[in-house]
TIMI-958614 format. One record per atom (N, C-alpha, C): x, y, z; atom name; residue in three letters. Coordinates in Angstrom, 2 decimals, decimal comma, padded with zeros to 5 digits. Layout:
BEGIN
> X	Y	Z	CA	ALA;
...
// end
This chain:
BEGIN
> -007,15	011,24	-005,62	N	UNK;
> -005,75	010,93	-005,87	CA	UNK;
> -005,65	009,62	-006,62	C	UNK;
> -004,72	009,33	-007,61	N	UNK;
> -004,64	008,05	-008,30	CA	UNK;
> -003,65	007,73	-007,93	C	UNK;
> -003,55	006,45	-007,95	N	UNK;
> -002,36	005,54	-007,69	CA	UNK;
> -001,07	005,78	-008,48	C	UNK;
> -001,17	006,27	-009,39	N	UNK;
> -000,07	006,35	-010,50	CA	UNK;
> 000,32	007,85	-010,27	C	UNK;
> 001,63	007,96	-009,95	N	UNK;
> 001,98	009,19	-009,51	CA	UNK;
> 002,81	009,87	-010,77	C	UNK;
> 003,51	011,06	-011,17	N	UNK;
> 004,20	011,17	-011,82	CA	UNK;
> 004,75	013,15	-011,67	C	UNK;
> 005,56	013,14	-012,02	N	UNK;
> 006,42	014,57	-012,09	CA	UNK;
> 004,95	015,51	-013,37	C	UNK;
> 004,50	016,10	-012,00	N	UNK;
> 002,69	017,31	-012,79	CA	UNK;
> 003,64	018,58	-013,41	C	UNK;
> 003,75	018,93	-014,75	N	UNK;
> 003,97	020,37	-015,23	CA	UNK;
> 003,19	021,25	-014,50	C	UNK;
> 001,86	020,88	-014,33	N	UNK;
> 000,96	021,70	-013,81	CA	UNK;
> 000,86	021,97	-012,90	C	UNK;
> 001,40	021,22	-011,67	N	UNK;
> 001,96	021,38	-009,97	CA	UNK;
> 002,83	021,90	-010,02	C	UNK;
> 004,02	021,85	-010,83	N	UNK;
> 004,98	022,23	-010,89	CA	UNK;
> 004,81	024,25	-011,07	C	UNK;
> 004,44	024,22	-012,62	N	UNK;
> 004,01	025,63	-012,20	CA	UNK;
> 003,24	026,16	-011,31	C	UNK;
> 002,81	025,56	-010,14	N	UNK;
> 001,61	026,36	-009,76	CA	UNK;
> 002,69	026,11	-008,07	C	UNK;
> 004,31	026,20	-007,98	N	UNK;
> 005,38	025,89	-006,83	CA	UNK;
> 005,52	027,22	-006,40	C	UNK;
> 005,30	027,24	-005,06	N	UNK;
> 006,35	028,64	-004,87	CA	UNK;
> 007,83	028,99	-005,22	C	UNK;
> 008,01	030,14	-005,29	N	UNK;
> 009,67	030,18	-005,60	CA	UNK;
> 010,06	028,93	-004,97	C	UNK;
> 010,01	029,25	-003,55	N	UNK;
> 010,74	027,77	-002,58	CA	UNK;
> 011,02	027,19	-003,07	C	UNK;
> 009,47	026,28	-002,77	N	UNK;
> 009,06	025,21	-003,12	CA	UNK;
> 009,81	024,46	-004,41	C	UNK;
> 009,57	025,62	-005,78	N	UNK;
> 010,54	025,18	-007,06	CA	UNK;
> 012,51	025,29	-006,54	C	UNK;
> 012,39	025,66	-006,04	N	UNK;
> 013,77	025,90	-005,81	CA	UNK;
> 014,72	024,69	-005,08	C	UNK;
> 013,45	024,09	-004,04	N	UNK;
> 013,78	023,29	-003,21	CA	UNK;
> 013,77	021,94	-004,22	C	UNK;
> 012,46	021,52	-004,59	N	UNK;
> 012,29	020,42	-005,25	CA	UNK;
> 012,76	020,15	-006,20	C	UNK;
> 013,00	021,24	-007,59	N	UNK;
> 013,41	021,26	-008,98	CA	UNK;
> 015,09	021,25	-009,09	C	UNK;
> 015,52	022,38	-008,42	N	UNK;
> 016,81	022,68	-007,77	CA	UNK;
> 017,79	022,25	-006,97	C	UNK;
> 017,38	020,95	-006,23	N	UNK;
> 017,95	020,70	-005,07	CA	UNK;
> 018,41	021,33	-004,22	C	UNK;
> 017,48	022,31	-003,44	N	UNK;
> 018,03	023,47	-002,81	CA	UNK;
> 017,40	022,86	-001,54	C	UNK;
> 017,81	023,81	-000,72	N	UNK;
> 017,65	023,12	001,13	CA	UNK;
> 016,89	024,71	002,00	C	UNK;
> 015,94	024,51	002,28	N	UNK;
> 015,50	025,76	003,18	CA	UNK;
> 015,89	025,67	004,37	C	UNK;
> 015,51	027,17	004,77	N	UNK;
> 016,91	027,33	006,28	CA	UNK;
> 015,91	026,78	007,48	C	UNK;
> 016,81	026,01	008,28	N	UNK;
> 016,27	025,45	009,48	CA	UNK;
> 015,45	026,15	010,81	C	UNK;
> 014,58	025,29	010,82	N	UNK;
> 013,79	026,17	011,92	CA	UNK;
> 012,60	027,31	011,70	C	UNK;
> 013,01	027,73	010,25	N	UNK;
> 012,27	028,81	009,17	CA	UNK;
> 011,60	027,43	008,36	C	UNK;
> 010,71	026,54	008,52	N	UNK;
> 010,11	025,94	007,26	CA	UNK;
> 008,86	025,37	007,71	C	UNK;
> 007,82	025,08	007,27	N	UNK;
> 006,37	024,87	007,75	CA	UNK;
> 006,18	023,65	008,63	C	UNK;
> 006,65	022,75	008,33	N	UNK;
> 006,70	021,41	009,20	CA	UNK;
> 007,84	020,73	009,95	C	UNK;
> 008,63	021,73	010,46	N	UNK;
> 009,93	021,37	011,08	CA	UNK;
> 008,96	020,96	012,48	C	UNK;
> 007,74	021,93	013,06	N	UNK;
> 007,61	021,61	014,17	CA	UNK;
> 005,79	020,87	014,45	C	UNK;
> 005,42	020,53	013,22	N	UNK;
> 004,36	020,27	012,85	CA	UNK;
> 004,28	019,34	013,80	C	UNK;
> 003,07	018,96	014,71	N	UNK;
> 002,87	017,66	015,69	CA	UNK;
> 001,04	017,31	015,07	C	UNK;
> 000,48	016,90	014,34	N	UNK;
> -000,84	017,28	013,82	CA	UNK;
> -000,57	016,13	013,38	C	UNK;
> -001,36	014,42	013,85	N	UNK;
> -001,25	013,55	012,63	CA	UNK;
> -001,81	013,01	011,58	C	UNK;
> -001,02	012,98	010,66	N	UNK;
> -001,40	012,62	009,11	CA	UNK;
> -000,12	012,79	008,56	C	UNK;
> -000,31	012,50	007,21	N	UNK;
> 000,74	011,95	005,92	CA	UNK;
> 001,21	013,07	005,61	C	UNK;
> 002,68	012,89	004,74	N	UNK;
> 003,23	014,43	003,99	CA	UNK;
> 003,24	013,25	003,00	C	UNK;
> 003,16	014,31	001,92	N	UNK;
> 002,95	013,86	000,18	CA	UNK;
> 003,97	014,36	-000,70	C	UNK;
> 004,35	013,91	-001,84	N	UNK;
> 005,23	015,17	-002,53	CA	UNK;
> 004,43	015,88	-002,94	C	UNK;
> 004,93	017,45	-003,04	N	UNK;
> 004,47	018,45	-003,58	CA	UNK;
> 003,83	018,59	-004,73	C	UNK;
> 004,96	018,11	-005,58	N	UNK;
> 004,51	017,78	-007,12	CA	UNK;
> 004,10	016,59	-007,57	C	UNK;
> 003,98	015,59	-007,31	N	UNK;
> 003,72	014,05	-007,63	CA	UNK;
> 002,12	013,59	-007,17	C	UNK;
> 002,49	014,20	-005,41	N	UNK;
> 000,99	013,46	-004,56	CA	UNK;
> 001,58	011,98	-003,83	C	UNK;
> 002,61	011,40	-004,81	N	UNK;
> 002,86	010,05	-003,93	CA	UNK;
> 002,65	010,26	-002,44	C	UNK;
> 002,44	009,45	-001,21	N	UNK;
> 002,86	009,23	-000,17	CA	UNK;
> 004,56	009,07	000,02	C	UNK;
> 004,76	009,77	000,91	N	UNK;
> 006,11	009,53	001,29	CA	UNK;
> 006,25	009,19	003,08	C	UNK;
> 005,97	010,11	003,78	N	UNK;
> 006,47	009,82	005,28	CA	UNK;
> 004,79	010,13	005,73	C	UNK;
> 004,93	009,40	007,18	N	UNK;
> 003,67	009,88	008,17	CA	UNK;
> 004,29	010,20	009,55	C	UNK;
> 003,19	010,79	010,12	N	UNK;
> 003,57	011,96	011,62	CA	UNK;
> 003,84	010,53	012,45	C	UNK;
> 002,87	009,38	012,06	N	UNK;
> 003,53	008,40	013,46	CA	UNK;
> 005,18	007,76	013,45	C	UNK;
> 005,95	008,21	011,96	N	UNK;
> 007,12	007,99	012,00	CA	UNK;
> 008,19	009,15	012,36	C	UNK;
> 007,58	010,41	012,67	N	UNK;
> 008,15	011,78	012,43	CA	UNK;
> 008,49	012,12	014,09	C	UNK;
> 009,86	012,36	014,22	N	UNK;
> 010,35	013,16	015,54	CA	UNK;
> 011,17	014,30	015,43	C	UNK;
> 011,40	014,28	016,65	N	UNK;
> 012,35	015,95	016,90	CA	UNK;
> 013,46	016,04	016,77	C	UNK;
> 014,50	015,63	015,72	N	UNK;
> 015,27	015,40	015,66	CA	UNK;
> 016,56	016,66	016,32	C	UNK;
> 015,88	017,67	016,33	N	UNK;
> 016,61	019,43	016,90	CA	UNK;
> 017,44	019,56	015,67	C	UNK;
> 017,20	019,38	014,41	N	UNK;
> 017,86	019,95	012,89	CA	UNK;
> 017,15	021,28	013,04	C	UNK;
> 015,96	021,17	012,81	N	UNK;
> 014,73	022,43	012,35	CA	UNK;
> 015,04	021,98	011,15	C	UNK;
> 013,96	020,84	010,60	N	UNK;
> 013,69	020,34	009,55	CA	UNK;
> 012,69	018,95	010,06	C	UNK;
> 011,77	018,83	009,16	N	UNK;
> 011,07	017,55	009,65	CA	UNK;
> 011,84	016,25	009,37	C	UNK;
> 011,61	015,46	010,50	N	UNK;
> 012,93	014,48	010,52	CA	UNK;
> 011,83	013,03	010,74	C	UNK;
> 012,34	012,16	009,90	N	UNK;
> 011,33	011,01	010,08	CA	UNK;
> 012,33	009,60	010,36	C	UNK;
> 011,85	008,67	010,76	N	UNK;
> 012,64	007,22	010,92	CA	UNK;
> 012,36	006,71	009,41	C	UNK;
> 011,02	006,26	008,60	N	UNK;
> 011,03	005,64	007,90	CA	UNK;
> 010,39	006,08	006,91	C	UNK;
> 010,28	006,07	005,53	N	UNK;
> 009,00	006,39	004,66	CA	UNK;
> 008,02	005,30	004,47	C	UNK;
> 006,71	006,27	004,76	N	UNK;
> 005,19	004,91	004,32	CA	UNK;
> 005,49	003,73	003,12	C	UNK;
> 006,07	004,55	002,03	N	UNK;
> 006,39	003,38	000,80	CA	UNK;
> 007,70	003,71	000,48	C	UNK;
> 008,28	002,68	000,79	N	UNK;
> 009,75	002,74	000,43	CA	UNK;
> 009,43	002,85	-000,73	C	UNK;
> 009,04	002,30	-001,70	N	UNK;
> 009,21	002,46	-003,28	CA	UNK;
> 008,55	003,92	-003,73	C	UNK;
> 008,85	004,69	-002,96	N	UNK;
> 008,30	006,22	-003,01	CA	UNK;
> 009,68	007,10	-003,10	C	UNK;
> 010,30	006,19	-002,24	N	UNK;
> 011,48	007,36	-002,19	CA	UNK;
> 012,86	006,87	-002,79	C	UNK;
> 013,58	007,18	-003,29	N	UNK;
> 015,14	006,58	-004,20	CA	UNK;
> 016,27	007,27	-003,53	C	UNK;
> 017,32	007,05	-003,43	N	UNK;
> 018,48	007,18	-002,42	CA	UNK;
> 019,70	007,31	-003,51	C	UNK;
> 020,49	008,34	-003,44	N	UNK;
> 021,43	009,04	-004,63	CA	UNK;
> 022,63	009,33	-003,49	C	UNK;
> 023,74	009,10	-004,19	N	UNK;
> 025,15	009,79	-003,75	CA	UNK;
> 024,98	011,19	-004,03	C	UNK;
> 025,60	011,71	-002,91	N	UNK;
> 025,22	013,47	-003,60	CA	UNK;
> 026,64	014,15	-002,65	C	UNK;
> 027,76	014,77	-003,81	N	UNK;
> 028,96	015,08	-003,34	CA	UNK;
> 029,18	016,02	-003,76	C	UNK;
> 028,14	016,88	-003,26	N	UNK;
> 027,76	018,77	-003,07	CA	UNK;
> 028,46	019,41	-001,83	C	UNK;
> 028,56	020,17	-002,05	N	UNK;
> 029,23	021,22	-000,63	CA	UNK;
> 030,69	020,52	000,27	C	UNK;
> 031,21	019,64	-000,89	N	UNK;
> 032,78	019,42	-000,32	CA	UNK;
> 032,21	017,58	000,88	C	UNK;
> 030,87	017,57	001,07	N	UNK;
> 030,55	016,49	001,75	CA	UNK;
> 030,08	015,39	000,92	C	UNK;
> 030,01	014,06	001,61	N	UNK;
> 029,08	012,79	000,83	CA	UNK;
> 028,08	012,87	001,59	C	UNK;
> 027,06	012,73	001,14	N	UNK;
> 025,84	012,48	001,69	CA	UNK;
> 024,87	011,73	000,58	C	UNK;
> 023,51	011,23	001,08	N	UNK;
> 022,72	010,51	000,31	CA	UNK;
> 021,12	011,39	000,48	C	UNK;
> 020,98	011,55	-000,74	N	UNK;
> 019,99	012,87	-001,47	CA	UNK;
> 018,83	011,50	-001,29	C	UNK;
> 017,51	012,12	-001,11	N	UNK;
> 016,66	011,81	-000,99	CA	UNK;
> 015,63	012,21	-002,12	C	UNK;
> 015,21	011,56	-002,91	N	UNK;
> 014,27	011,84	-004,26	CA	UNK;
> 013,14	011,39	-003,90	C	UNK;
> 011,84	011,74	-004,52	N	UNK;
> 010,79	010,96	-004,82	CA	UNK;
> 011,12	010,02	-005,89	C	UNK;
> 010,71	008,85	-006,36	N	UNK;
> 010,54	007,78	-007,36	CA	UNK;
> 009,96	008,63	-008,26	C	UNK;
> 008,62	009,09	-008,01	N	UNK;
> 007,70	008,82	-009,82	CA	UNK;
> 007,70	010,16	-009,93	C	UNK;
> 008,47	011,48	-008,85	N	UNK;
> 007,93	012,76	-008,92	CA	UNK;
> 009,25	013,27	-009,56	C	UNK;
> 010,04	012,73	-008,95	N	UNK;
> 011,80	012,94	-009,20	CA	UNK;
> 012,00	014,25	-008,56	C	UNK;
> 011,31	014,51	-007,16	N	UNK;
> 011,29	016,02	-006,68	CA	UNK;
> 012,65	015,58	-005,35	C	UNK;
> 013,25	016,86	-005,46	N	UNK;
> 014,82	016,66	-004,14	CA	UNK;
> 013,56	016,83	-002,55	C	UNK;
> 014,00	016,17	-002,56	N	UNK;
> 013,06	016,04	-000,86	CA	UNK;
> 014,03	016,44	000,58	C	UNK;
> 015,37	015,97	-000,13	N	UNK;
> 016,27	016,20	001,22	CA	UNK;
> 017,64	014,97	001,53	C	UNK;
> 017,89	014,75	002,97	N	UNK;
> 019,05	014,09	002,98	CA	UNK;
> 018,73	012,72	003,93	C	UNK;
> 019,16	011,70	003,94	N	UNK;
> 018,82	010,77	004,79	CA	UNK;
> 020,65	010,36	005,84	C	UNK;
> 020,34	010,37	007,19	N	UNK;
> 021,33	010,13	007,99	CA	UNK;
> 021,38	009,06	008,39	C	UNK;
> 023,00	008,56	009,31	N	UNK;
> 022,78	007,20	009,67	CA	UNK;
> 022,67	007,62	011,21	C	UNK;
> 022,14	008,68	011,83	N	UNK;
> 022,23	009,43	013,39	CA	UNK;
> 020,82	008,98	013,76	C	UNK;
> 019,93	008,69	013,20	N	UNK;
> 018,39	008,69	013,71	CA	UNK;
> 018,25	007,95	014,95	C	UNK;
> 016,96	007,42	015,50	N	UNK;
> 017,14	006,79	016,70	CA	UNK;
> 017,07	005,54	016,78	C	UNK;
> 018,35	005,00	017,55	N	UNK;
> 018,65	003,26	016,93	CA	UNK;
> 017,51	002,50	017,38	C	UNK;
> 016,17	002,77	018,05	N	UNK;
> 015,13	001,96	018,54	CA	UNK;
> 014,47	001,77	017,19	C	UNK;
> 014,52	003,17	016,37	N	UNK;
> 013,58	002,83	015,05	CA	UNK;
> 014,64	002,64	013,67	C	UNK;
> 015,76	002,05	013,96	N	UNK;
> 016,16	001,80	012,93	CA	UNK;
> 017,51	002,45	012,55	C	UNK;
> 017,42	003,44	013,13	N	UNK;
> 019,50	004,47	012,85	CA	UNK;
> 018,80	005,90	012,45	C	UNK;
> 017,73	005,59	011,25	N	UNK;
> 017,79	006,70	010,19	CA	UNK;
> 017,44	007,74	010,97	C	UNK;
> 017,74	008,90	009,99	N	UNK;
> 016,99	010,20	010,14	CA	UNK;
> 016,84	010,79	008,48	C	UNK;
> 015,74	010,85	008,22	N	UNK;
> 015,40	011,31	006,86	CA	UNK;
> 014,87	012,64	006,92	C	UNK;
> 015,78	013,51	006,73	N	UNK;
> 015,93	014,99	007,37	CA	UNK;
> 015,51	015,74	005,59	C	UNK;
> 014,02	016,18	005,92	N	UNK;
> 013,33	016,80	004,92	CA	UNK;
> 013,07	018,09	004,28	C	UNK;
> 012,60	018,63	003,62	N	UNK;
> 012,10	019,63	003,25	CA	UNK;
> 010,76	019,82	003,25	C	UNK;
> 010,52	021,01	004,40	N	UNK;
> 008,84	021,19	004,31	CA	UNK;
> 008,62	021,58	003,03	C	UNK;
> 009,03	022,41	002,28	N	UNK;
> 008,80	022,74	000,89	CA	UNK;
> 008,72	021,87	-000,05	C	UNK;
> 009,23	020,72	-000,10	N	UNK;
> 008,95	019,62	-001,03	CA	UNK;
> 007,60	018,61	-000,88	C	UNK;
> 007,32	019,05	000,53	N	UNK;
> 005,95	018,16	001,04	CA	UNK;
> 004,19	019,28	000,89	C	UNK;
> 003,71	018,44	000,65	N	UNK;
> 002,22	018,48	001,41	CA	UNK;
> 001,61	017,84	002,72	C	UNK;
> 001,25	018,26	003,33	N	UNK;
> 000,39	017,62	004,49	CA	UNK;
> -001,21	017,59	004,58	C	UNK;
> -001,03	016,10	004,27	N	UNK;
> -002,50	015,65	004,52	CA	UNK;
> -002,96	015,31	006,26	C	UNK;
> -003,96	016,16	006,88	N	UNK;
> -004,51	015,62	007,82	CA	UNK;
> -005,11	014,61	008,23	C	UNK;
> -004,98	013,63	009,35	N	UNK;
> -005,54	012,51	009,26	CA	UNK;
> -007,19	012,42	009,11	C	UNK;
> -007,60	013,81	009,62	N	UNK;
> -009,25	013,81	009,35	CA	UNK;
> -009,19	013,76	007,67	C	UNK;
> -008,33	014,41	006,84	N	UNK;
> -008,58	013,94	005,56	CA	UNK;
> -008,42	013,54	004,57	C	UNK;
> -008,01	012,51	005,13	N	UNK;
> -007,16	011,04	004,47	CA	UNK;
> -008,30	010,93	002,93	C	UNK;
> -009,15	010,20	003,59	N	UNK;
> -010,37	009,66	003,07	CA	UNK;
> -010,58	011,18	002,14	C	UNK;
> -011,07	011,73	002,31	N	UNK;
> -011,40	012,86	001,16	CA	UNK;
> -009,84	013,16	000,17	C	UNK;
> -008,84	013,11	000,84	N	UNK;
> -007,58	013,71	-000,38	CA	UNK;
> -007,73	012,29	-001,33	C	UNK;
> -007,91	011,08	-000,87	N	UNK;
> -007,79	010,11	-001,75	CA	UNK;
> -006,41	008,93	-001,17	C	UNK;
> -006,18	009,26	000,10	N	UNK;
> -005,34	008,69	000,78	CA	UNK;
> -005,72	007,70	002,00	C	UNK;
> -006,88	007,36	001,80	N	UNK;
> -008,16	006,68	002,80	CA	UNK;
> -006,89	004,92	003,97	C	UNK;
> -006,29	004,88	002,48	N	UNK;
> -005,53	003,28	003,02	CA	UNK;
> -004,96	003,58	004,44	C	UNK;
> -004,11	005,10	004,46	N	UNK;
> -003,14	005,12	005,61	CA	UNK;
> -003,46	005,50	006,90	C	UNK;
> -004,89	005,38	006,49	N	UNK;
> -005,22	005,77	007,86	CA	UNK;
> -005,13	004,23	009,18	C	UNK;
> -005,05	003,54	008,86	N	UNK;
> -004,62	002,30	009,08	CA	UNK;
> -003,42	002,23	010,27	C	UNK;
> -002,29	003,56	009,41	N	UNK;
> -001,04	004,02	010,36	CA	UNK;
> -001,41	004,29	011,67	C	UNK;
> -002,13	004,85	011,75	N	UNK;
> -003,24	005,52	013,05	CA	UNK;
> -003,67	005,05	013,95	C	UNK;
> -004,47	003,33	013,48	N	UNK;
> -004,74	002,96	014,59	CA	UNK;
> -004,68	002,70	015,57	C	UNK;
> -005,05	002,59	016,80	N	UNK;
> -004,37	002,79	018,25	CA	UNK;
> -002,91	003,41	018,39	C	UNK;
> -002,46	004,23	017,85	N	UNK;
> -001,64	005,15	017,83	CA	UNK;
> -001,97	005,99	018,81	C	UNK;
> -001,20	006,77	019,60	N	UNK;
> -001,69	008,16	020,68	CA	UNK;
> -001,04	009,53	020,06	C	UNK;
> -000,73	009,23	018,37	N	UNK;
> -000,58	010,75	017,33	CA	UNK;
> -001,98	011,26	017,53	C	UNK;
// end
């Protein structure tokens, strides 16, 4: 993995419908139906198309959306925060920075011990890296998140 992330043509074609639908589209998959709503396994989610780091499992809870719901992202400068005044509501759209992929919505409901948020995601916009393979995807730094952790 390189440090320099950016929006891949070549990831891009290679998206599931979803996946393109979710990320390219700003589309939202249905709750409870999506790969990591109930994921408990720790390690990092990535964007789909980019690779940046975005969130890790030691920030990730149950929020009861059926969607993976996190307090914080690993690199804030990963993720960019948009007005988004779709479906008659305001809400704030959640982007990647260097991938420019729709990731999802960020709330002010999360749990006030870690901060308010709830950054209520799309498994389809993510990858999940396991913490056994940090070090081999090219993500070796975050394992760091981990330490004495009981993820």
């Amino acid at each position: 993995m390189s440090d320099t992330y950016g929006k891949d043509p070549e990831a891009i074609a290679q998206l599931t419908p979803e996946q393109y639908r979710v990320t390219q589209e700003a589309g939202t998959e249905p709750a409870f139906r999506n790969e990591f709503w109930d994921n408990k396994e720790p390690g990092i989610y990535v964007d789909v198309v980019s690779g940046e780091p975005l969130f890790a499992s030691v920030n990730k809870y149950d929020s009861g959306s059926g969607w993976p719901s996190f307090t914080v992202p690993i690199e804030p400068g990963n993720v960019v925060e948009h007005r988004d005044r779709s479906y008659g509501m305001i809400r704030t759209e959640v982007r990647s920075t260097n991938g420019d992929s729709h990731l999802g919505h960020v709330f002010p409901d999360g749990p006030a011990e870690a901060g308010g948020l709830r950054y209520c995601i799309n498994s389809a916009a993510l990858r999940f890296i396991p913490l056994n393979d940090l070090e081999r995807e090219g993500y070796g730094e975050y394992r760091k998140l981990f330490d004495g952790s009981a993820s």
